[in-house]
C-alpha positions in Angstrom: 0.0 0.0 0.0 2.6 2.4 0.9 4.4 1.5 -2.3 1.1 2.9 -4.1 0.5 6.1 -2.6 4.5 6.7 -3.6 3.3 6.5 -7.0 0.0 8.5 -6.5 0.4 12.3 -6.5 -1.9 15.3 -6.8 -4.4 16.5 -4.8 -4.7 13.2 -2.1 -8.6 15.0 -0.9 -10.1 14.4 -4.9 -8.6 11.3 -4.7 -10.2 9.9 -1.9 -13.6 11.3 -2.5 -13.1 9.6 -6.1 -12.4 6.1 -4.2 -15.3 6.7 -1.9 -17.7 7.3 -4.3 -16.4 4.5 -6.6 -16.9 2.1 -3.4 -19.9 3.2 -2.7 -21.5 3.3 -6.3 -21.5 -1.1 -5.8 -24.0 -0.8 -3.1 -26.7 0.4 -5.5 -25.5 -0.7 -8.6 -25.8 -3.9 -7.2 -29.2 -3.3 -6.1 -30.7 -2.1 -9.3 -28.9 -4.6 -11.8 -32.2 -7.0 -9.7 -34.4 -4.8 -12.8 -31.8 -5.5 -15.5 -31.8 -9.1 -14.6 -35.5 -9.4 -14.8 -35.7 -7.1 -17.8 -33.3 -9.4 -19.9 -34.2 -12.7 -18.2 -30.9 -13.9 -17.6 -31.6 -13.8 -13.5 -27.8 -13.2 -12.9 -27.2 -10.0 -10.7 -23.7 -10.8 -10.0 -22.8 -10.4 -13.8 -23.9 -6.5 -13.6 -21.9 -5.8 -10.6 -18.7 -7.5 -12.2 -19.4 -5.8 -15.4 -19.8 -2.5 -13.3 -16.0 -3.2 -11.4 -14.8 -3.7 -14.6 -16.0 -0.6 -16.1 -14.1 1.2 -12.6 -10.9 -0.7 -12.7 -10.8 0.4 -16.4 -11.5 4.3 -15.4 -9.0 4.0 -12.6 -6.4 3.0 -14.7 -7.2 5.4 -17.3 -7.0 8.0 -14.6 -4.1 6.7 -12.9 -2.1 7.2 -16.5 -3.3 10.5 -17.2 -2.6 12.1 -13.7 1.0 10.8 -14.8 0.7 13.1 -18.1 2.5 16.6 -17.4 -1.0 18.8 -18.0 0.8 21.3 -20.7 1.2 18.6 -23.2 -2.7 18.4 -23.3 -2.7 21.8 -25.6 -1.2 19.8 -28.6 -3.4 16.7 -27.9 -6.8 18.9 -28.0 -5.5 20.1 -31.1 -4.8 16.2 -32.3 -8.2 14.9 -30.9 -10.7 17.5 -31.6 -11.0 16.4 -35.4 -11.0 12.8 -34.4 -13.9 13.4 -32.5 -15.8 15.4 -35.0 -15.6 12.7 -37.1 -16.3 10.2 -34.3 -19.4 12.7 -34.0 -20.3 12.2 -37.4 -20.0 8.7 -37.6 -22.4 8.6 -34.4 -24.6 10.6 -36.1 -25.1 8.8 -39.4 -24.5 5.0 -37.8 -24.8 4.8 -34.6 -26.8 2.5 -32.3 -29.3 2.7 -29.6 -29.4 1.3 -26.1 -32.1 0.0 -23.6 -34.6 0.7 -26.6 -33.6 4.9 -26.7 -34.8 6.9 -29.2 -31.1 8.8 -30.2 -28.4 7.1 -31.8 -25.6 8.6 -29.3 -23.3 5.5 -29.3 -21.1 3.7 -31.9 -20.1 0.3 -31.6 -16.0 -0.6 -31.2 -14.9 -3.0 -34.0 -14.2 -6.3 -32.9 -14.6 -5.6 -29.0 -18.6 -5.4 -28.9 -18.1 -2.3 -26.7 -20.4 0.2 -27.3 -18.9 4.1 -26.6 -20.5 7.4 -26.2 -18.8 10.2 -28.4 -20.3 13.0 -26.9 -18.9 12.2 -23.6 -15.9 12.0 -24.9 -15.9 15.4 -27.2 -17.1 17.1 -24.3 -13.5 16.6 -22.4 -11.5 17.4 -26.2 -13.5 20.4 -26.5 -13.0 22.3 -22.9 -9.6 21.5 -23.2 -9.3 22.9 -26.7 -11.1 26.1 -25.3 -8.9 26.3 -22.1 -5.9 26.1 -24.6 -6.9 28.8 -27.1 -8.3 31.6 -24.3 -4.8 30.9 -22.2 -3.2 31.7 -25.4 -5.1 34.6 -25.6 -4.6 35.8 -22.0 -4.1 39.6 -21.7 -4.1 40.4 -25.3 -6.5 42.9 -26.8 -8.7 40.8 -29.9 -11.5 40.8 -32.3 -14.4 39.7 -32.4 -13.9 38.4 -35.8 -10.1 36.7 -34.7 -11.9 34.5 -32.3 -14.6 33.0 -34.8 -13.0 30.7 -36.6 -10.1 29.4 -34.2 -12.8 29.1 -31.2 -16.6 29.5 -32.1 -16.5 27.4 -35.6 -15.0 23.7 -33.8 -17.3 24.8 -30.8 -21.0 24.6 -32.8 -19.4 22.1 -35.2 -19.2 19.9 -32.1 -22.3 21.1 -30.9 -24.4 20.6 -33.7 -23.0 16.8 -34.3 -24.1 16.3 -30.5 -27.5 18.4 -30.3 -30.2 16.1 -32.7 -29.7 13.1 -30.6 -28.6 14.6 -26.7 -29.8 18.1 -25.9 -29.1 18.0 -22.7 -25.3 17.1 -23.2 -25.3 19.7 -25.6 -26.9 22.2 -23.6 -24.3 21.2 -20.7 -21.3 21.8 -23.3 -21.9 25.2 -24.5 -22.8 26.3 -20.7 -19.6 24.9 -19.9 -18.1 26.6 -22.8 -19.6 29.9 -21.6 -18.4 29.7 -17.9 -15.3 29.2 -19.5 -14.6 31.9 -21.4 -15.9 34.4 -18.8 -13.6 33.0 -16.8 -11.4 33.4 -19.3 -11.8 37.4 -19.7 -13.8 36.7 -22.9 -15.0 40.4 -23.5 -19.1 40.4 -22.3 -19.8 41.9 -25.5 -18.3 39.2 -27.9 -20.0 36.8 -25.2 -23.5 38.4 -25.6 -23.1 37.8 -29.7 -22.5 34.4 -29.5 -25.4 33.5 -26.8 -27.5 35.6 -29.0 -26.3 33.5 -32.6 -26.5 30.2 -30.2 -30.6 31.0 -29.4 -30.8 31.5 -33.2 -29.5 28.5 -33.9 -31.4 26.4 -31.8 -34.7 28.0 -32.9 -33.7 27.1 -36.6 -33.0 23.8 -35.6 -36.4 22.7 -34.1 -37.7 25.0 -37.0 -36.2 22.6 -39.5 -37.0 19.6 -37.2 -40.3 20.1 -37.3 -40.7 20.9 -40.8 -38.4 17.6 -41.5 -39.7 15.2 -38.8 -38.3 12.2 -40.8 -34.7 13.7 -40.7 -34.7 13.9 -37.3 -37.5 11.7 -35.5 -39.3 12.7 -32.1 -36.6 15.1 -31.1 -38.0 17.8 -30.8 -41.5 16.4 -29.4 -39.4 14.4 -26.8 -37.7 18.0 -25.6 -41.3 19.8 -25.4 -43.0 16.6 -24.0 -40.3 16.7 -21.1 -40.4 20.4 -20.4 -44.8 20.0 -20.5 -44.5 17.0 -18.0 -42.2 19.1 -15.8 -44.3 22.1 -15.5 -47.7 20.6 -15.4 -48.0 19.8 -11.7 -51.1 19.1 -12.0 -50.9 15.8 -14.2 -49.7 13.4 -11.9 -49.3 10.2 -14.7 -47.6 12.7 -17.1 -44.2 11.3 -16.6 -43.8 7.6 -14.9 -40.4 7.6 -14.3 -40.7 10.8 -11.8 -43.5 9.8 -10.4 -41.7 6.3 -9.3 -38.5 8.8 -8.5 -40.8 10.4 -6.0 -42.1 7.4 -4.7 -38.7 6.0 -4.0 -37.7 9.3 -2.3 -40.9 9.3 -0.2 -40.6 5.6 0.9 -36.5 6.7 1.8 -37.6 8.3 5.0 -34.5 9.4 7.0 -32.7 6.3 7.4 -33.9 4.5 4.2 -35.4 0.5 3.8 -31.5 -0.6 4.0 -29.2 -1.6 1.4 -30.8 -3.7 -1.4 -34.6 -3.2 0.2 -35.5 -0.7 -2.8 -39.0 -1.7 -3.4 -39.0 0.7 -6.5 -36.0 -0.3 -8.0 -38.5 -3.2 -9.7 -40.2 -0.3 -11.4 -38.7 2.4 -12.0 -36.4 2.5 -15.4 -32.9 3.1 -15.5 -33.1 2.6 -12.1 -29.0 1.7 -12.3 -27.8 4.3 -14.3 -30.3 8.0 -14.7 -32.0 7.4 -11.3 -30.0 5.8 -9.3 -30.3 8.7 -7.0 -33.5 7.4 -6.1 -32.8 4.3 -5.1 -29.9 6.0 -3.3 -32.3 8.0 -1.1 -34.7 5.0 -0.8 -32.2 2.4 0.4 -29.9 4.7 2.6 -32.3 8.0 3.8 -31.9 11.3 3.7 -28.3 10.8 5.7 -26.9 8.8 2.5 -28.7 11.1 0.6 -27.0 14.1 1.7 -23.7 12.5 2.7 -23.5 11.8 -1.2 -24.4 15.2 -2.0 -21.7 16.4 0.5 -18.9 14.2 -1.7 -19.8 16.7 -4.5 -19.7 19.5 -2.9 -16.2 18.6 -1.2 -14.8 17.7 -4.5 -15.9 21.4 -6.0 -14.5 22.7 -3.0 -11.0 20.8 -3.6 -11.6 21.9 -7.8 -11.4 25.6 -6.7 -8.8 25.0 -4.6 -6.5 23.4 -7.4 -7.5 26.1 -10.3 -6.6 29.0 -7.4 -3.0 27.2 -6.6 -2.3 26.3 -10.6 1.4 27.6 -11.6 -0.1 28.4 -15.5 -3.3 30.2 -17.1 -4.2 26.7 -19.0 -4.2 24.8 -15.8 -6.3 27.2 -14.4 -8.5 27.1 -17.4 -8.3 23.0 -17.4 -9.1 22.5 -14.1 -12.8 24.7 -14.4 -13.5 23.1 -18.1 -12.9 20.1 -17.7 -13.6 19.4 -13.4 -16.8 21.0 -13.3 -19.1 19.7 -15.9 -19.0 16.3 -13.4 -20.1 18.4 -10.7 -22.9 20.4 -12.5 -24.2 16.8 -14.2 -24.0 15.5 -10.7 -26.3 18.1 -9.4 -28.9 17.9 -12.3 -29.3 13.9 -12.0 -29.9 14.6 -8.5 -32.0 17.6 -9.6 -34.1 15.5 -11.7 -34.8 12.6 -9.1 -36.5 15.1 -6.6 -38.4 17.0 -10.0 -36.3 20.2 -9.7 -35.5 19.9 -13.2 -36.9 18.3 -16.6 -35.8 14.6 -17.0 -32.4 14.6 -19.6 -31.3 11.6 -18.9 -27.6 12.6 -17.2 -25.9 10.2 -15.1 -24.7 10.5 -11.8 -20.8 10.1 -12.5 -19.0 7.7 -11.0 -22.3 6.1 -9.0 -24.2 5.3 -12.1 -23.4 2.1 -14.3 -22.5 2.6 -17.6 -18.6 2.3 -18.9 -18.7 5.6 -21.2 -19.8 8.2 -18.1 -17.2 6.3 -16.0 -14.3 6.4 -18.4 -14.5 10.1 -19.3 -15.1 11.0 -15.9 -11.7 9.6 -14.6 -10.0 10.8 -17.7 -11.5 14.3 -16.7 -10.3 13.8 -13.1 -7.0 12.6 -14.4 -6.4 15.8 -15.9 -7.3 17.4 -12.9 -5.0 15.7 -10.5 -2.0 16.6 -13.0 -2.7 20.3 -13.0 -2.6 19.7 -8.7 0.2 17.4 -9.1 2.1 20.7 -11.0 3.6 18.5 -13.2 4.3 21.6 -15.9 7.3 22.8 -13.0 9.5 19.6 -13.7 8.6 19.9 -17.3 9.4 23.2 -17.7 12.9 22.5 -16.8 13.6 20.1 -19.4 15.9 21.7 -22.4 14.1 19.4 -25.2 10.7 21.2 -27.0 8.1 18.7 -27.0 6.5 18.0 -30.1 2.5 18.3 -28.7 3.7 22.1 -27.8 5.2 22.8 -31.3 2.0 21.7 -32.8 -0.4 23.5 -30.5 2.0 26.6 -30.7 1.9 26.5 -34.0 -2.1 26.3 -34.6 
């Protein structure tokens, strides 16, 4: 053990609260695989919660090699991946797959592994990072509204556009992310107002053209507005099932909660493993798991600011806030959603929820974060030799 930690640097808090909620998150996976089982009729339980310890030991690794990763060399390898994912995007878009009988095609299928992958997910991380490099570049110079269209805002609603017919809500996520971002960033308020203003335009045209097309792009639109309807009729009780069980869960939860694996609504209520698993949560272990959870969050935003304040560099500033608090801000809305706060939109609860894509990005996200902490750029910037990923991201 003590040979590990040797090996493990970086911010030791986020790491902890990372291993606790990874711990924790076989409690009610466990728990709510019961529904998977009996939806696909194979009975076995215990294959979900290896599946789902796989998916971990997979993101632990991944974020065990990239806390390794001095944090400036992830400038040239935004600029490497961001046109791998576009085309990931597109690919997605044209081919991909659904899952548990979705409507969107928001997955694409790995060649000869079986493994299906969420792009999205994944451009979200490419694309923050891309931003974090460009407005660090950027830092304390006077520019133009028209210099910062086509090496920021053009790859931003490219990415956007690819991700918005099939997951609004990731989309939506992104370009708030993007947009606390480059205030951060000292974006002038007036450019910012422009592009919130083009953004609202292009939204509208979108369901415009969605509506007129509804073959193109089927029950999109009408899912969005059906959501929204559901969430502001209070009145209609039966108008969305899978709050209605949410609250129900909640309600049975008490303080203390039934116990571990006595979720009564896990049985009914869908994506009871994975978009509300919150519920469960509150229904197995109280309001004290409930907000013990919630505290986990909170501590790990508290130990994000606390890493972007003590960051040696503009970038790792910048990295730390694009990429470390999109899981925070999902985190709140899946917990948002469960107690009807917000319209269902189908986020996860990262690193609690099963499903290997959310997992996987998170830790890579996290990774990132605990190399900007570690202040791995110091040692780096000592070394006499250029790197080629800082050629190529000086020179685009």
């Amino acid at each position: 053990m003590k040979t590990l930690f040797q090996h493990i640097s970086g911010d030791r808090t986020i790491w902890a609260v990372l291993a606790l909620l990874a711990l924790f998150s076989f409690l009610p996976v466990y728990s709510a695989s019961s529904n998977l089982a009996y939806l696909y009729g194979d009975g076995d339980t215990f294959r979900y919660l290896i599946k789902h310890a796989a998916h971990l030991l997979l993101g632990f690794a991944i974020l065990y090699g990239v806390h390794r990763i001095p944090y400036r060399y992830f400038k040239g390898l935004s600029v490497i991946a961001l046109p791998v994912v576009i085309v990931l995007l597109v690919i997605t878009l044209s081919q991909g797959t659904t899952i548990d009988g979705a409507n969107a095609s928001r997955w694409i299928r790995v060649p000869f592994v079986g493994v299906t992958f969420q792009t999205s997910t994944l451009a979200a991380v490419v694309l923050l990072t891309y931003v974090a490099r460009y407005l660090s570049r950027i830092k304390d110079k006077t520019v133009t509204f028209k210099e910062t269209i086509l090496p920021l805002w053009v790859p931003v609603f490219i990415v956007l556009a690819l991700i918005l017919p099939a997951n609004f809500s990731t989309a939506a996520i992104i370009f708030a992310m993007v947009v606390v971002l480059v205030f951060i960033g000292g974006y002038p308020l007036r450019y910012l107002g422009v592009v919130l203003g083009a953004g609202l335009i292009l939204l509208t045209f979108f369901i415009l053209m969605a509506k007129a097309f509804p073959d193109v792009f089927p029950n999109r639109v009408d899912t969005w507005i059906s959501r929204i309807e559901n969430f502001t009729d209070k009145q209609d009780t039966e108008a969305d099932y899978q709050i209605e069980k949410a609250k129900i869960a909640i309600a049975s939860g008490g303080l203390t909660g039934l116990g571990p694996g006595k979720s009564v609504q896990k049985n009914f209520l869908p994506q009871s493993s994975s978009d509300f698993i919150y519920a469960i949560i509150v229904e197995e272990f109280g309001l004290g798991g409930a907000l013990t959870l919630m505290f986990l969050y909170l501590l790990l935003l508290f130990r994000l600011v606390i890493v972007a304040h003590k960051a040696d560099s503009v970038f790792g500033k910048l990295l730390v806030v694009g990429v470390g608090l999109p899981m925070i801000f999902q985190a709140m809305i899946n917990m948002a959603v469960a107690v009807e706060l917000f319209p269902v939109t189908g986020q996860t609860l990262p690193l609690i929820s099963s499903g290997g894509t959310s997992i996987w990005m998170t830790c890579l996200a996290m990774g990132m974060v605990l190399s900007v902490s570690a202040k791995r750029a110091v040692k780096a910037n000592t070394e006499q030799e250029e790197n080629p990923l800082d050629i190529l991201s000086e020179a685009l």
